[in-house]
C-alpha positions in Angstrom: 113.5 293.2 4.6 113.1 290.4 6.4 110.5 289.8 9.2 113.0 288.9 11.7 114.7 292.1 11.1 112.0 294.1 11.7 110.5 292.3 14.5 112.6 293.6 17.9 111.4 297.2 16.5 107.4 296.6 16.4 107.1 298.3 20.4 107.7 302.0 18.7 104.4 302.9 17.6 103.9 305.5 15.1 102.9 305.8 11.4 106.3 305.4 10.1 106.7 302.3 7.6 108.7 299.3 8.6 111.5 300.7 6.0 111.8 303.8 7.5 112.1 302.6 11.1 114.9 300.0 9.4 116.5 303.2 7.8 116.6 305.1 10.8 118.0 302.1 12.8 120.7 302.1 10.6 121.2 306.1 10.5 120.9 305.9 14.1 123.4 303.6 14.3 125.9 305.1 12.1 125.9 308.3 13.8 126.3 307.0 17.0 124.3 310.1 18.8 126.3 312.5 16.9 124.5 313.9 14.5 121.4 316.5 15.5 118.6 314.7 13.2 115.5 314.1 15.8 115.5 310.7 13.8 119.0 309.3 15.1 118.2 311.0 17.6 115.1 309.2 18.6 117.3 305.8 17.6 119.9 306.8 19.9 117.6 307.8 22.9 116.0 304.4 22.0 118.9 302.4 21.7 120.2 304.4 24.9 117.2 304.1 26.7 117.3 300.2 26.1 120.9 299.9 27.5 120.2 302.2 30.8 117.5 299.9 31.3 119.6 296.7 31.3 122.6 298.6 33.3 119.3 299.9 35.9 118.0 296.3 35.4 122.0 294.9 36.5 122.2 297.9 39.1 119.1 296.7 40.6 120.5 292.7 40.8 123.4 293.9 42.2 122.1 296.2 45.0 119.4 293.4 45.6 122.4 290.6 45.8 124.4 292.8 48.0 121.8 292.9 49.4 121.2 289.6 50.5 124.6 288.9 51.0 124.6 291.5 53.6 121.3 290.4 55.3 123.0 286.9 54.9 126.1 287.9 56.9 124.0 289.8 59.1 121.9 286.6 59.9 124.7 284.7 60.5 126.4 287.3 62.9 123.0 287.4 64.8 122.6 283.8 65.0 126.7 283.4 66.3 126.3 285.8 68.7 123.1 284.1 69.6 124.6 280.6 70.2 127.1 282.1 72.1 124.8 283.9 74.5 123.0 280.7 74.8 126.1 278.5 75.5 127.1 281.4 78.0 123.8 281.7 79.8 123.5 277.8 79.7 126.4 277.6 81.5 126.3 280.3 84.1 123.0 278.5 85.0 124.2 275.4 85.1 124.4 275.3 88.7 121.2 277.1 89.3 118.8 275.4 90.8 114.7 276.2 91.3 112.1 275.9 94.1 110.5 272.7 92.8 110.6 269.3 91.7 112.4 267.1 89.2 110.8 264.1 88.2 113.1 261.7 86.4 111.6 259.1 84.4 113.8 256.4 83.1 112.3 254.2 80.4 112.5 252.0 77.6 110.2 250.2 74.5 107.2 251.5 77.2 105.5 254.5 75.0 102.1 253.9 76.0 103.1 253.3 79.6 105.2 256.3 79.7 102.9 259.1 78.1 100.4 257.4 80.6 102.7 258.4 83.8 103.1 261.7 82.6 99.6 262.5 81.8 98.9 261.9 85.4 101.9 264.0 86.8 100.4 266.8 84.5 97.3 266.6 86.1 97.6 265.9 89.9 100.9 267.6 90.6 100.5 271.4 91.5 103.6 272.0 92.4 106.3 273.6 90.4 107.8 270.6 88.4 109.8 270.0 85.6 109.4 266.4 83.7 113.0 264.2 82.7 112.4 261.4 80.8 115.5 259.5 79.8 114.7 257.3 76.9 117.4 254.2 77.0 117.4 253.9 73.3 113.8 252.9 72.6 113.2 251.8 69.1 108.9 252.3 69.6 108.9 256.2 69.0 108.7 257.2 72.7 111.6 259.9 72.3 109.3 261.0 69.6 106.0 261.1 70.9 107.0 262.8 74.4 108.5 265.8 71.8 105.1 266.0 70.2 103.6 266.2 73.4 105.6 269.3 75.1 104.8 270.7 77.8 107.2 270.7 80.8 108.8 267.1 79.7 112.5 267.5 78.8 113.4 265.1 76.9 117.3 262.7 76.7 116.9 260.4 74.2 120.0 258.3 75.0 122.0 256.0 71.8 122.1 253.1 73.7 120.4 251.4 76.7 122.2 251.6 79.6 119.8 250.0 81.8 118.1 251.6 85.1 120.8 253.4 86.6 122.3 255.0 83.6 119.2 256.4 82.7 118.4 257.6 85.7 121.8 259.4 86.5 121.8 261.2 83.0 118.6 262.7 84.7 120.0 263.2 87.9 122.9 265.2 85.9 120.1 267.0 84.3 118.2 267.8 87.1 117.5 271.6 87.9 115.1 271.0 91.0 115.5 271.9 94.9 114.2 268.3 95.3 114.0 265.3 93.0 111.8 262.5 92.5 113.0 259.0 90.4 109.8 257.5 89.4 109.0 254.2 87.1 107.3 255.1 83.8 104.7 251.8 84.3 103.2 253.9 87.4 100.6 256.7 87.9 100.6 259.1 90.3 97.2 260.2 92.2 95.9 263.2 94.0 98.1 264.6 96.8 101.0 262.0 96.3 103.8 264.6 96.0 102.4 266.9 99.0 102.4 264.3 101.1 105.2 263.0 100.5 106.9 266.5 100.8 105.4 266.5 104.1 107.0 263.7 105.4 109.9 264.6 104.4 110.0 267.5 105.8 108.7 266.4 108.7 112.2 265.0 110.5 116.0 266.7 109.3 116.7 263.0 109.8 114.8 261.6 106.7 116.6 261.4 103.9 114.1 259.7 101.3 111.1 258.8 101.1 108.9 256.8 99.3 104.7 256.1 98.7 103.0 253.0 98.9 101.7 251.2 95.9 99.5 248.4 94.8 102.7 246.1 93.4 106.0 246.4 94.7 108.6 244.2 97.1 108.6 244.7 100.6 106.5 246.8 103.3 105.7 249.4 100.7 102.6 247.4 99.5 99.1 247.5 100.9 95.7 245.7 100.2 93.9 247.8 97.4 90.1 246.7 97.1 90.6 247.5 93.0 91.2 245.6 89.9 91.2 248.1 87.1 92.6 251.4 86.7 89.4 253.0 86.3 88.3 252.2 89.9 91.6 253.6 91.3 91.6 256.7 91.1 88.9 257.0 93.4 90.2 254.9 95.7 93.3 257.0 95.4 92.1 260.0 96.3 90.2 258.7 99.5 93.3 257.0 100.5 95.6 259.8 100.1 93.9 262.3 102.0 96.6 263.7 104.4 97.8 261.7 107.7 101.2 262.2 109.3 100.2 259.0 111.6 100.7 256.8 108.1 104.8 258.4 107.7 106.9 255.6 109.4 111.0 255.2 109.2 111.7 251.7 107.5 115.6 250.1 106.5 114.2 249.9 102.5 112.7 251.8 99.8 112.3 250.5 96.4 113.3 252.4 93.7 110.2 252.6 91.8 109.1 256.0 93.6 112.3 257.8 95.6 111.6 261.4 96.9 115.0 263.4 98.2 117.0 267.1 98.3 119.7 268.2 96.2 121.6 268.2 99.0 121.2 264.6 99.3 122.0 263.6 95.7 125.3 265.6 96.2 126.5 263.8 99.0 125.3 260.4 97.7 126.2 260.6 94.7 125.4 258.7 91.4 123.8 255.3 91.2 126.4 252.5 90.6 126.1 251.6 86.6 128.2 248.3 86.9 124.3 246.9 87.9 123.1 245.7 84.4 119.7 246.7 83.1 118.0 246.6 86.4 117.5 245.4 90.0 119.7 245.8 93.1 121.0 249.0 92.2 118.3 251.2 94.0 119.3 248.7 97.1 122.7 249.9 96.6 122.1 253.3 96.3 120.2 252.8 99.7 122.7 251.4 101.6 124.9 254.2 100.7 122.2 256.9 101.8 122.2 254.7 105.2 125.7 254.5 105.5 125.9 259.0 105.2 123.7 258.6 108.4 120.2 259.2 107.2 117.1 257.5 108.0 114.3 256.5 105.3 110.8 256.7 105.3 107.3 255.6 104.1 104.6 257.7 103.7 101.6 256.2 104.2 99.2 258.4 103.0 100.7 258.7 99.4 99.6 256.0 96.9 100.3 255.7 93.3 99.4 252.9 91.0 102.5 250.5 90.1 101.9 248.2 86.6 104.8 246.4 88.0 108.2 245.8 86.5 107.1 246.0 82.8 110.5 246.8 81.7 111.8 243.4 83.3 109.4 241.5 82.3 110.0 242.3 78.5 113.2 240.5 78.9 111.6 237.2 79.3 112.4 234.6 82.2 115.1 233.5 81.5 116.5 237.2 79.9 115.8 238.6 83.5 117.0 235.4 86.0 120.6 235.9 84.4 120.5 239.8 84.9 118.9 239.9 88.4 121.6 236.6 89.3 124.2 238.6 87.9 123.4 242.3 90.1 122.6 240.1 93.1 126.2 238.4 93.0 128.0 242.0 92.5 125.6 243.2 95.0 126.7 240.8 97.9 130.6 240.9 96.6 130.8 244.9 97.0 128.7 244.9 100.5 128.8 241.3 102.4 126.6 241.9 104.9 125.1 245.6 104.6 123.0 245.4 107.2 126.1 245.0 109.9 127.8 247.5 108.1 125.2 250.1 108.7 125.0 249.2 111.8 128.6 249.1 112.5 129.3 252.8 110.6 125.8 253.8 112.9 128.3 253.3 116.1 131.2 254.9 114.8 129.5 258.2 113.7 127.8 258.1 117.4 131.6 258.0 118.9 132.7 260.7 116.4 130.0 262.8 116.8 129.5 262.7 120.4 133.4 263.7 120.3 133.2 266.1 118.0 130.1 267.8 119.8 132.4 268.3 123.0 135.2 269.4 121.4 133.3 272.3 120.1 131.1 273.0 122.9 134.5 273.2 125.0 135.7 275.4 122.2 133.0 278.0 122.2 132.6 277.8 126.6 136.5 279.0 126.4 136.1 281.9 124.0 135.7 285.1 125.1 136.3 287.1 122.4 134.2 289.3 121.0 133.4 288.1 117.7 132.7 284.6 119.1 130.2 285.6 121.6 128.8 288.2 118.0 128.9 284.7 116.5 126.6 282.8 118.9 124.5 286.2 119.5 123.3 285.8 116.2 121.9 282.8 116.3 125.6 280.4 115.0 125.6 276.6 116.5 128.3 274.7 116.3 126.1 271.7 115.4 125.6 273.2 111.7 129.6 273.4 110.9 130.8 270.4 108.4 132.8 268.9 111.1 130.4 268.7 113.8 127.2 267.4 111.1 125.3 264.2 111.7 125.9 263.3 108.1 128.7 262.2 106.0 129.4 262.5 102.3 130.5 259.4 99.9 134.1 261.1 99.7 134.3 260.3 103.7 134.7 256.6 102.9 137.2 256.9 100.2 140.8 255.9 101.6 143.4 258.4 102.3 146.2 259.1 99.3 144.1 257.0 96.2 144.5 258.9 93.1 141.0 260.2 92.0 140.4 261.4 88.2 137.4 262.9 86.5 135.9 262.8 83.9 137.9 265.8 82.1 141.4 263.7 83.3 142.4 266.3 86.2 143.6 263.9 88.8 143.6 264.4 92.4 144.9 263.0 95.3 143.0 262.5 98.4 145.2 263.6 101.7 144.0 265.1 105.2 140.7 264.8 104.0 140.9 267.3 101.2 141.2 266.8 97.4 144.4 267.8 96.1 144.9 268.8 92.5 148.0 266.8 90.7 149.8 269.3 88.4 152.6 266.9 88.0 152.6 263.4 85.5 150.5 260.3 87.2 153.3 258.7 88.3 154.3 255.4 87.1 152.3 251.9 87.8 149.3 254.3 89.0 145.9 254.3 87.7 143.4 256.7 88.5 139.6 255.5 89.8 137.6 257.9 88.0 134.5 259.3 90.5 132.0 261.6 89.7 132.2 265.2 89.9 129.6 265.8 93.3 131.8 263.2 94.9 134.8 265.7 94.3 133.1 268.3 94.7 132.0 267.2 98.1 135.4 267.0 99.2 137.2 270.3 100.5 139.8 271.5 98.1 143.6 271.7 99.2 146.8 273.2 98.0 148.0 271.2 94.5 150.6 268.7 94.5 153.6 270.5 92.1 156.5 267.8 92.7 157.2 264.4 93.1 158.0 265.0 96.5 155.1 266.4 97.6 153.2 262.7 96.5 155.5 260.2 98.2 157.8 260.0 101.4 160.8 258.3 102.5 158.9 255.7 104.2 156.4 254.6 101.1 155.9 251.3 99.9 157.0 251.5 96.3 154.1 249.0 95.0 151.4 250.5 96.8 148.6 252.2 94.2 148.2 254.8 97.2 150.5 258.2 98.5 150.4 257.2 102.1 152.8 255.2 104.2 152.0 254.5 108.2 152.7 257.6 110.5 152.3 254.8 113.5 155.8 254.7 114.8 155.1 251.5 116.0 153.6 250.5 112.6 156.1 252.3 110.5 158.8 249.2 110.8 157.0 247.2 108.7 156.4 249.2 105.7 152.9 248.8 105.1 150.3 250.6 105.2 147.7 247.4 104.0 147.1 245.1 106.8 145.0 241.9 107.8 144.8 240.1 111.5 147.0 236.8 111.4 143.5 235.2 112.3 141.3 237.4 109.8 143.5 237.5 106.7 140.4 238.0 104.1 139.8 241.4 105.8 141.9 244.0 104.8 142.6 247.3 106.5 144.2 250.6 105.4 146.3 252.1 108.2 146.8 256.1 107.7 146.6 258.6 110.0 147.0 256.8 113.1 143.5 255.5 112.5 143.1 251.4 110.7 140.0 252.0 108.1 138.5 248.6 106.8 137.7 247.4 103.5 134.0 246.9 103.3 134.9 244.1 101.0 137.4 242.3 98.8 135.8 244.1 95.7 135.8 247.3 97.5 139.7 247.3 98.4 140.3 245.7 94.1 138.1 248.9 93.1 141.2 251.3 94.8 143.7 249.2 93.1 145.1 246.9 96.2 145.3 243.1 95.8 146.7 240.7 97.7 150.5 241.2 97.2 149.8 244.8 99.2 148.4 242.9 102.4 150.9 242.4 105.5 150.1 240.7 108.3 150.4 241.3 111.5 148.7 240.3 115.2 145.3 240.5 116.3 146.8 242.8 119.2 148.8 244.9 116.8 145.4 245.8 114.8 142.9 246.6 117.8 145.6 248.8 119.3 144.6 250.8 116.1 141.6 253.2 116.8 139.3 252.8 114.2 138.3 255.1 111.3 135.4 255.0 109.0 135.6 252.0 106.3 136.3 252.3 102.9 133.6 251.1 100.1 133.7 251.1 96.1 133.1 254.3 94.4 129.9 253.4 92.0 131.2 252.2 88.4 130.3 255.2 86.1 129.6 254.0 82.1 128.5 257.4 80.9 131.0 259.8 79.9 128.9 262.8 80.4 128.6 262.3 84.2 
């Protein structure tokens, strides 16, 4: 008998000689459990025993990999249902907004400067607060570190650069806050600086934004500090910002290194304009459009935080930033000419309209009688808080009647009677959409859609013209225009609709709606001022991110 034949067997232990247990293997195994010897017997229990275990053994693997394949599909079920929840809570909340702050926090290759700003938010800002930071693309970790860090940063770390105003409106689109703060990453706030702030903003319905002073900055926003390194600021900080409504005064500009506003605000503005490369001139833009909706700004004195100073810009280079800020400053000027005049001018024409408006209403409510009405003013309702009677404007106001509006999802709209109107027929031809933002849509009242082709255009419609309005001036409507310019002014263009002749802000503005100077028809100084005026038209703000 050979040694491997009698190896397998070596487990049974008892006195029985290697050639018995070989001959009872084989009896066992010829009998195959029939016959009653306790020998074959014990072979067959053995052999029997050995196979139950394997089948147990396989039973076993089985139930465990069912098992796991069941735990498996039960994971994933969990996890589905999960995202879905998560999708569905994120966007019923989407619109929900809470009782604090959101600090956006553009920035780019600035890590150390960065971490730096928010250290100090973290430390001197009680106030509920949530952290943006919009990382442009940085290629020096920042996105990185600021996830390390936690806390209540959020964190958008963007593919690509795109510059001051991009970043800052991918915050602005992620902001949850009642109010929001835009804030450089080279500065450091202090002790107080948002309270303060908050106070003076509160402190007139009139103020719109607001901003601190600073150690480095353009304009009337810097003061004299008596330090020259950080370490001897903070103390000087926090004597300086001890709180003083005699320091809040109204001013005509606020840099956008430090800009504190409402939601409410930000939805009537609207985004900044991204068509401003990299930086510079497009908080100035933003202003003038904050201006222009009829509210004032504001400095508050008594809030200080520390400015590096334009380390972003800087890292260009000279001659890296001279092209950029050339560049913003020449679209700056094309899109508004002279902004100051057209504040002013905008200033005069709400003053008319409100001052109508107010006696309109206050005729309204002295001639009701009814019941309801006099409920109405019982309880406390003023005229002065409707939509048509408010002090301020949205962007949408000074957007011209009948342009074609798309967003970003490609529903296109067409502005008439001052509402939006849904177009649930094809663009037609030769017309392209401007695509605006969603709050500047949404800021405009909704009105029935347009289902036909004949609900866009009218006998008396200029076929070239990019908008769905004609003249409804009889004494205008024998021309056929509804784009018109003086005979002695023929670089300013008008849009007449409505009975009302609304001016281009500028040559750029009018080319941002589609018109040129093929749509322009002259006609006499006498004819035009016989026109009552409405408000003018300006650019809607370029918009480079698809997201918005």
């Amino acid at each position: 008998m050979k040694k491997s034949e009698i190896q397998p067997h070596r487990v049974r232990k008892n006195s029985q000689s290697s050639l018995q247990k070989s001959s009872q293997l084989r009896v066992g195994t010829q009998l195959s459990g029939s016959h009653p010897h306790r020998t074959g017997t014990s072979a067959k229990v053995f052999l029997h025993a050995a196979g139950g275990r394997n089948r147990r053994n396989a039973s076993r693997k089985g139930k465990r990999s069912h098992r796991i394949l069941r735990n498996t599909k039960l994971y994933k079920q969990g996890y589905n249902r999960g995202y879905e929840d998560g999708v569905l809570q994120g966007q019923n909340s989407f619109g929900i907004v809470f009782e604090g702050v959101s600090i956006i926090i553009p920035t780019y290759n600035q890590r150390d400067y960065v971490l730096q700003c928010v250290s100090s938010i973290e430390k001197y800002t009680p106030a509920p607060y949530e952290i943006i930071v919009v990382d442009n693309a940085s290629q020096d970790g920042t996105a990185d570190a600021l996830l390390r860090k936690g806390g209540m940063v959020r964190v958008a770390a963007l593919d690509e650069n795109r510059g001051f105003a991009g970043g800052v409106n991918q915050g602005l689109m992620m902001a949850k806050g009642r109010h929001i703060v835009v804030l450089n990453n080279d500065t450091l706030v202090t002790p107080g600086w948002l309270e303060n702030m908050m106070t003076c903003l509160n402190s007139d319905p009139q103020i719109g934004v607001v901003g601190p002073v600073t150690n480095y900055i353009g304009g009337d926003q810097q003061i004299e500090v008596p330090y020259r390194e950080v370490e001897e600021m903070w103390s000087f900080a926090a004597n300086h910002n001890r709180p003083d409504a005699e320091k809040h005064r109204v001013t005509d500009r606020l840099v956008g290194f430090c800009w504190l506003f409402s939601r409410d605000l930000f939805e009537r503005v609207g985004y900044l304009d991204e068509g401003y490369a990299v930086g510079n001139f497009e908080d100035d833009d933003w202003i003038v459009r904050v201006r222009m909706l009829g509210y004032q700004l504001a400095v508050a004195g008594d809030a200080f935080i520390h400015h590096f100073g334009s380390v972003s810009m800087k890292a260009l280079g000279e001659q890296d930033f001279n092209t950029v800020n050339k560049s913003n400053e020449q679209l700056y000027s094309q899109k508004w000419g002279d902004p100051q005049a057209l504040i002013l001018e905008t200033s005069r024409l709400a003053q008319t309209q409100y001052s109508y408006s107010q006696t309109r209403a206050q005729a309204s409510v002295s001639s009701s009688v009814g019941k309801g009405e006099r409920h109405q003013r019982a309880a406390g309702f003023s005229s002065e808080n409707s939509p048509a009677t408010s002090p301020f404007r949205r962007s949408g106001d000074f957007y011209p009647e009948g342009a074609f509006l798309v967003d970003l999802k490609g529903d296109v709209y067409v502005l008439r009677g001052d509402q939006r109107r849904k177009l649930n027929v094809p663009v037609p031809r030769g017309i392209s959409p401007v695509l605006v933002a969603k709050p500047d849509l949404l800021g405009i009242p909704a009105g029935e859609p347009l289902v036909s082709a004949g609900d866009i255009w009218n006998e008396s419609h200029e076929p070239d013209l990019p908008f769905a309005v004609a003249s409804s001036d009889p004494d205008m409507a024998t021309m056929h225009a509804s784009i018109v310019a003086a005979a002695d002014a023929p670089e300013v263009w008008y849009l007449v609709t409505e009975g009302k002749r609304r001016k281009f802000v500028s040559t750029y503005a009018a080319e941002r709606w589609g018109i040129s100077s093929r749509h322009v028809h002259q006609i006499s100084t006498e004819q035009l001022h016989s026109i009552p005026e409405g408000w003018p038209i300006i650019a809607p703000p370029q918009l480079l991110n698809q997201d918005l």
